[in-house]
N, C-alpha and C positions, 0 to 999 in steps of 0.2 A: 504494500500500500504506500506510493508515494506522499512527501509533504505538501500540500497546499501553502501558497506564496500567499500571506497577508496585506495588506497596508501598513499594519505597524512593524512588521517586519523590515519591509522596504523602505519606508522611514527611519529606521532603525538604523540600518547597513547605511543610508547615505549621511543619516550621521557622523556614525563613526567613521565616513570615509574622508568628510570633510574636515569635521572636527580638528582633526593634526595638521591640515594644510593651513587652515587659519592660523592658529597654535603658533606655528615653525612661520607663516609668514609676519605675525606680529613679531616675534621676536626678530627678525632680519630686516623689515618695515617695508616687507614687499607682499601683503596678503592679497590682494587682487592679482597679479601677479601669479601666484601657487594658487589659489581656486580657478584661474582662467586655466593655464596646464593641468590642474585634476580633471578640470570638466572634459577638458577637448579628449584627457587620456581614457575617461569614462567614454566618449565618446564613440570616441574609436575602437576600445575592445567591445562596447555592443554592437557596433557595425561587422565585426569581427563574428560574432556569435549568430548575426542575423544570417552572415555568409556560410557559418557552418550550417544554418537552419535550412535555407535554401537548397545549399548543395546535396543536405541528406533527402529530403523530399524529392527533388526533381532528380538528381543526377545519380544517390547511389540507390542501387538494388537492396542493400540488406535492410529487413525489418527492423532490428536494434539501431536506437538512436546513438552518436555520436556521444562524449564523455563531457557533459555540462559541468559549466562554473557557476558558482552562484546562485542566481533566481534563474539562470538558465537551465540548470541542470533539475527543478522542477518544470522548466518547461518544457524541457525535451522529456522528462519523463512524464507528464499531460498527454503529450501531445503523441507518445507512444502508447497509449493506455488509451485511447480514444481511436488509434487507429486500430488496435486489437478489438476494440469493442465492435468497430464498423464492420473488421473482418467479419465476426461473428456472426454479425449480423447477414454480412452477404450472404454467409457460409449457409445459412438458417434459408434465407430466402433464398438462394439456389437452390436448398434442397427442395424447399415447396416446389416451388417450379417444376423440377425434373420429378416428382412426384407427382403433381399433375399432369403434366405429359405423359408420364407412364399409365396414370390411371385413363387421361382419355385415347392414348393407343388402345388401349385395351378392349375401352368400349366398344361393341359390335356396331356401331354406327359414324357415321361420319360428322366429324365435330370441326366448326370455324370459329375463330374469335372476332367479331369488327368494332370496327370503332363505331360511333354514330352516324357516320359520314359512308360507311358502310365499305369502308377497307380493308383489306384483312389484315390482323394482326399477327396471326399463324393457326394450320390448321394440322391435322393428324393425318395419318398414309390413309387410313380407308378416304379419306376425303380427295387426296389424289386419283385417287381408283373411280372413284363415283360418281366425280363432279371434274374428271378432267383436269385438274389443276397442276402447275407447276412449284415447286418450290425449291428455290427462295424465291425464282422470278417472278411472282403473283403476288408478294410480300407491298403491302400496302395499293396495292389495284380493287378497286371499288367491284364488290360479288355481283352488282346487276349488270358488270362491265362483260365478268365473264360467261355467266348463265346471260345469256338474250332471248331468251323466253317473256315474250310480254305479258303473261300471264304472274312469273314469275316478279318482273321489274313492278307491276302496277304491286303487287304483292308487300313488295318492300321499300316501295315508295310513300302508301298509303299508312304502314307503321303501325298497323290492325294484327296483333300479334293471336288475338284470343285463340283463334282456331287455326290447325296445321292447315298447309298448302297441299294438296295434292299433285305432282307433276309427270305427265308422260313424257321421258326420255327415250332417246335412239329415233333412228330416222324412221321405223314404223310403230313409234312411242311401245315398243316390248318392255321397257320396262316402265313401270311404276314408283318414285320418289316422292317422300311423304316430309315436309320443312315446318318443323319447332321450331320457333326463334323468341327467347325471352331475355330478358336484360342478364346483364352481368359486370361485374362492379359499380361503379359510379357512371362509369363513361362509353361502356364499350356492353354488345350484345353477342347473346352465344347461339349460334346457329346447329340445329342438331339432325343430320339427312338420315334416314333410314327408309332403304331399298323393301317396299311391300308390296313389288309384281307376286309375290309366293300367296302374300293374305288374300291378294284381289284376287289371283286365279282359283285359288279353294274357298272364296265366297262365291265365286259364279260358278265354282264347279258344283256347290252347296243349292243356289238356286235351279241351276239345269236339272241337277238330280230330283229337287223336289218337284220339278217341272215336268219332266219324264218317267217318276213314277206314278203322278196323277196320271198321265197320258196313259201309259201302259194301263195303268187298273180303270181308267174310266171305260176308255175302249170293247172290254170284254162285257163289263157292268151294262152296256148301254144296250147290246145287242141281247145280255138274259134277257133285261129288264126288257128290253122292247118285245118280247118274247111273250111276258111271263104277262103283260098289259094285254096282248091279244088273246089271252086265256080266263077262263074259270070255268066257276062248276057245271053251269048250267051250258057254256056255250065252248065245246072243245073244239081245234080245228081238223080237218080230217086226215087220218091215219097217214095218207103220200104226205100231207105238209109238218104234222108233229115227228112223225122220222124226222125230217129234214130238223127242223127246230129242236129239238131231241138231241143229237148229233150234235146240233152249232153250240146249244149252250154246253153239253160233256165239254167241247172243245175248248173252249173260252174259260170253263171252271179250271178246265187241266191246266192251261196258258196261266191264269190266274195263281193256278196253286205254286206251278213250278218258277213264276217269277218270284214268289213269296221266299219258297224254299230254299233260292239262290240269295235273298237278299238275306235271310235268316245265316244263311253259310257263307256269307261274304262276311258281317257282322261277327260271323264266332273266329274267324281263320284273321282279322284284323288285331284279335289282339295279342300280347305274349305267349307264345308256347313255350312250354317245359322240352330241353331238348333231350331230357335225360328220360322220357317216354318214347324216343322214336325206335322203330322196331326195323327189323330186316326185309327188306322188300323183294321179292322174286320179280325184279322189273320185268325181262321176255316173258313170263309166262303172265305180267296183267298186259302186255301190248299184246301177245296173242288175242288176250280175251277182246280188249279197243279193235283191235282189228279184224275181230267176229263183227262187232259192231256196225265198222265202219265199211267193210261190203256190204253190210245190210240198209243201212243209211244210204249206202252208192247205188243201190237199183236204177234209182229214173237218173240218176248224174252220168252213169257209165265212165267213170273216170278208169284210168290205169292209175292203181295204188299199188305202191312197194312199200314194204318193210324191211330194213335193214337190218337188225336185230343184232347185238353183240349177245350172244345165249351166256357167257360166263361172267354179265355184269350186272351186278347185285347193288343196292344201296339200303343205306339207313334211314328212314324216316319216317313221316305219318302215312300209310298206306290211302286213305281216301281222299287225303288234300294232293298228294300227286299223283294219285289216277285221275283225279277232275283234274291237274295241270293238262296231264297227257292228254284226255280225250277233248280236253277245249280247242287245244289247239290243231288235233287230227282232225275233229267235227268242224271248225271252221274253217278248215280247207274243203272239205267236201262240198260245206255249203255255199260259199262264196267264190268256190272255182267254175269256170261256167264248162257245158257239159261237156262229155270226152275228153276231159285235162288229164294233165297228170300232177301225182303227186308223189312223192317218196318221202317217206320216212324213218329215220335212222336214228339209231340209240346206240353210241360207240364210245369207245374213251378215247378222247382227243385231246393231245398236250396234258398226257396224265390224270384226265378230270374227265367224269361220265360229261357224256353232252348228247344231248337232244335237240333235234332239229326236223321240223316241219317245212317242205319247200313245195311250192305251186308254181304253176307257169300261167298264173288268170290274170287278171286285168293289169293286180299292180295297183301300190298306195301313192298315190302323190304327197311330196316330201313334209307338206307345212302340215297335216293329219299325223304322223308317225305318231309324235311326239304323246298326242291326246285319246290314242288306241286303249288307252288303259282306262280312261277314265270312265266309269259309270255310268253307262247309257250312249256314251258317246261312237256316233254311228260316220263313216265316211258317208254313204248312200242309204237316208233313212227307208226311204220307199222299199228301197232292195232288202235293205236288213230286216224291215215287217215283214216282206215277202215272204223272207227264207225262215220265219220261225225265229227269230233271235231276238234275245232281251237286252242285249247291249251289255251284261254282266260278264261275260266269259273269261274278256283278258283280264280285267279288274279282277276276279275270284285267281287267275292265275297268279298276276301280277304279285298278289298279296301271298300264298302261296309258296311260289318261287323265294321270297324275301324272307318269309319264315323257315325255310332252309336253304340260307343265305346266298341264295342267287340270284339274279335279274334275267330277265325276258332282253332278248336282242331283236329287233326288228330290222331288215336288209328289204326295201322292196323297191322295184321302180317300173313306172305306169308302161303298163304292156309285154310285161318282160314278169312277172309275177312277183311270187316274195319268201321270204324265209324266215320264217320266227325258232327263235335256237332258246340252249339254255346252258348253262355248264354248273354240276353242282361240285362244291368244292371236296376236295381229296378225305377230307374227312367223314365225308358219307359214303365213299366207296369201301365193302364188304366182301368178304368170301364166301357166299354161302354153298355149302356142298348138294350138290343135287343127286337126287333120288336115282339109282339106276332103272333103268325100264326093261 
């Protein structure tokens, strides 16, 4: 803890500094004289001390002050005790900093700082990624400068903060960018982007869905029902037309039942399975069974179908959720192939890993559909897809499926040229199972 320099201190010292000049010049009768040379030699060694004060601030590197006289040597010890303090203080406030920076890298979103004037102040890498940006180059360039979206500019010109901005990005707005902007310190506001093309597409895949199961179940509803209006007790229609009505409604109940059944089994297979229940599957011998089926399914298609069959590969898993993989996607080639195609289907280990693969030579999916094949109802050719019996469930019920014994669905197709939906399960489902002699 150094001394603090008083007033009576320094009153004190120039006392006694004077004091003997006076003294020594009365006695010689030159005191003016010895106080003008005390003061000028005062003088001068403060000028002196000023010069080491200088030199150590500006010119030398080491933190430790220089060896003070005096009242100086409280001021250089001040004046190092204050610069330790500062340090400390930077040291503190750099860490905040780099503290927050760390904490908003981290955020899953893309975070800017502006001033009011709406500059940037600096922003974090997702915000590079999202919005385009450069940095440092972008460093105090106004954000309506670089987003020119006039949706956007009116947005943050008007300074209406309450509710987020929605924005479609990319040259056919595919993506969706969602803009938080609320104050931050005194002077400056914090902008916060987060990418929600994902929310928006599983909110309309949420309304389609409820769209197209009304549709689905009104449909068969309308034709009982218009059925059941032209009936009673007293007045039945005659025998050739209740066949006929007879027949429509079974059909429409059946239609009804089995889209229920599918929804019911999409619903149970969505959520976690236990993997430590899967059991050993005799894959050739249930594709034999699929492909009793599927000549039977093929009568009025007349297609040429092959099965390729590896007979000694076996896997582990839930026995009914990948026979519905397999027959979805054997059954929608039958259906959707137009007549006399072909199809082949093959169950082989490739690159070490079972794989399955379904390929047609039918019409073929155009590119911008691929992607939406999964989804729940979602039809390339709705008309065709009523036509052929289909609920729009199949690849979704796969989909889901496949992911619970951790694979994905591969889709390869192109218009006119047919298509191939594959699958590859991972090495840890492949089994030995010993087969029966015959």
């Amino acid at each position: 803890m150094y001394k603090v320099v008083t007033k009576q201190a320094l009153y004190k010292r120039l006392f006694l500094y004077f004091l003997p000049l006076v003294l020594i010049g009365l006695l010689i009768g030159a005191p003016f004289v010895l106080l003008f040379i005390g003061a000028f030699s005062l003088l001068l060694w403060h000028y002196h001390q000023l010069y080491r004060l200088s030199d150590w601030l500006l010119n030398q590197r080491s933190f430790n002050p220089p060896e003070g006289e005096g009242a100086w040597e409280q001021i250089f010890e001040g004046i190092y005790h204050l610069q330790h303090r500062n340090r400390k203080k930077r040291n503190e406030l750099a860490d905040l900093i780099r503290r927050f920076r760390e904490g908003a890298e981290a955020v899953p979103d893309a975070v800017i700082v502006l001033q009011f004037d709406l500059s940037i102040v600096w922003c974090n890498q997702l915000a590079l990624k999202v919005l385009g940006l450069q940095w440092p180059t972008d460093h105090g360039q106004r954000l309506d400068n670089l987003v020119r979206d006039p949706k956007f500019v009116r947005y943050m010109q008007t300074k209406q903060f309450d509710e987020p901005l929605e924005l479609d990005m990319g040259l056919s707005g595919e993506h969706v960018l969602e803009f938080r902007v609320m104050p931050y310190a005194e002077t400056q506001l914090m902008v916060v982007v987060r990418d929600i093309t994902r929310l928006k597409q599983l909110e309309q895949m949420r309304k389609d869905f409820v769209a197209n199961v009304s549709h689905e179940l009104r449909t068969p509803l309308t034709v009982v029902t218009g059925y059941l209006e032209m009936m009673d007790a007293d007045n039945m229609p005659p025998p050739a037309m209740w066949e006929k009505a007879h027949n429509t409604m079974i059909e429409q109940c059946k239609r009804m039942d089995s889209l229920v059944n599918q929804l019911l089994s999409l619903s149970r297979i969505e959520g976690a399975r236990k993997q430590d229940k899967d059991k050993p599957i005799d894959v050739p011998k249930l594709l034999k069974i699929i492909e009793t089926e599927a000549n039977s399914l093929n009568q009025d298609k007349h297609h040429k179908i092959e099965f390729n069959i590896d007979a000694s590969l076996d896997v582990r898993g839930a026995p009914d959720e990948l026979r519905s993989a397999f027959s979805n996607l054997v059954f929608n080639a039958i259906h959707y192939t137009k007549p006399n195609g072909h199809i082949q289907v093959e169950w082989a280990e490739k690159n070490g890993l079972p794989y399955f693969a379904v390929t047609d030579n039918g019409d073929g999916i155009a590119p911008e559909h691929l992607h939406r094949l999964t989804e729940r109802f979602y039809r390339v050719d709705k008309a065709r897809s009523r036509k052929t019996g289909g609920s729009g469930l199949g690849l979704a019920i796969t989909k889901h499926v496949l992911s619970r014994h951790d694979a994905s669905l591969q889709i390869k197709s192109e218009v006119g040229k047919g298509s191939c939906f594959s699958f590859s399960l991972p090495q840890s489902k492949k089994v030995a199972i010993p087969k029966e002699l015959s």
